[in-house]
N, C-alpha and C positions, 0 to 999 in steps of 0.2 A: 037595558036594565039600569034603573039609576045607581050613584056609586054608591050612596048610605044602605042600599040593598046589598047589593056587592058585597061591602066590608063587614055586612052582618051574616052573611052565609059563608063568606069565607072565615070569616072569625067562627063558628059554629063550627065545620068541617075543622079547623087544625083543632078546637076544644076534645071535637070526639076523637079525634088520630090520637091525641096525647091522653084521654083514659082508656084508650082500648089499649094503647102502648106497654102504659101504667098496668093495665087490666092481664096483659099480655106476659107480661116480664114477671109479673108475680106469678101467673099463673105456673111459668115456666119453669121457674128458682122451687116452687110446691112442689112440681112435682119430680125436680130432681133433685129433691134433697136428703141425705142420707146421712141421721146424725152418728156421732163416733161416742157411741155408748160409753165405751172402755177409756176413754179419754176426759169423759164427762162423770165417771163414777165418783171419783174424789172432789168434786164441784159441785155442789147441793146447793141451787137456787131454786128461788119462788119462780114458777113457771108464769105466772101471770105477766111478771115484769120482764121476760126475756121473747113471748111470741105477740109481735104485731103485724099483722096482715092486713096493707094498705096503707094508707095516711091517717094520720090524725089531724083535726083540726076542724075550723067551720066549714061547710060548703057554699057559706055566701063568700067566701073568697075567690071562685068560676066565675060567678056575676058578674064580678066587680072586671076581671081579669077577661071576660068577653067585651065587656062594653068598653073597656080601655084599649083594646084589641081592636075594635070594629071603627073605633074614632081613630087612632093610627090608622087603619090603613083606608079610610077613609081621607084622611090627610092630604096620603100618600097618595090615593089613585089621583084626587081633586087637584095635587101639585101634577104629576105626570101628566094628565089632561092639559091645563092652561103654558105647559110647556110644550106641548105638542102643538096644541092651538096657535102660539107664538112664533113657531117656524115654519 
């Protein structure tokens, strides 16, 4: 397998490990959360600004953050090869 393959399916594999992780951790905090009613009575907030669930932000920021990902370790395998090559 060439290495620009490589570092693009490895870069793929840790993108999905890190939103199932992400996907995983929230999912976990959901459902063991249990608010303190009685503690929160005398605290009247707008609910809108206190519950977010997940990131906020673009999602063209994965993009960017695979293909920068996939050229690292592209780099990386093409240095370890011609070092190997060399001894």
């Amino acid at each position: 397998m060439k290495i620009t393959t490589r570092a693009m399916l490895i870069s793929t594999a840790l993108h999905l490990l890190y939103l199932v992780a992400t996907f995983g951790i929230g999912f976990i905090r959901t459902l063991n959360y249990e608010p303190d009613i009685i503690a929160e009575a005398d605290n009247v907030v707008v609910l809108q600004d206190e519950t977010v669930i997940g990131t906020t932000g673009t999602p063209l920021i994965y993009v960017f953050t695979w293909i920068g990902l996939a050229i690292v370790l592209a780099l990386g395998m093409f240095t370890v090869q011609r070092i190997r090559k060399t001894r």
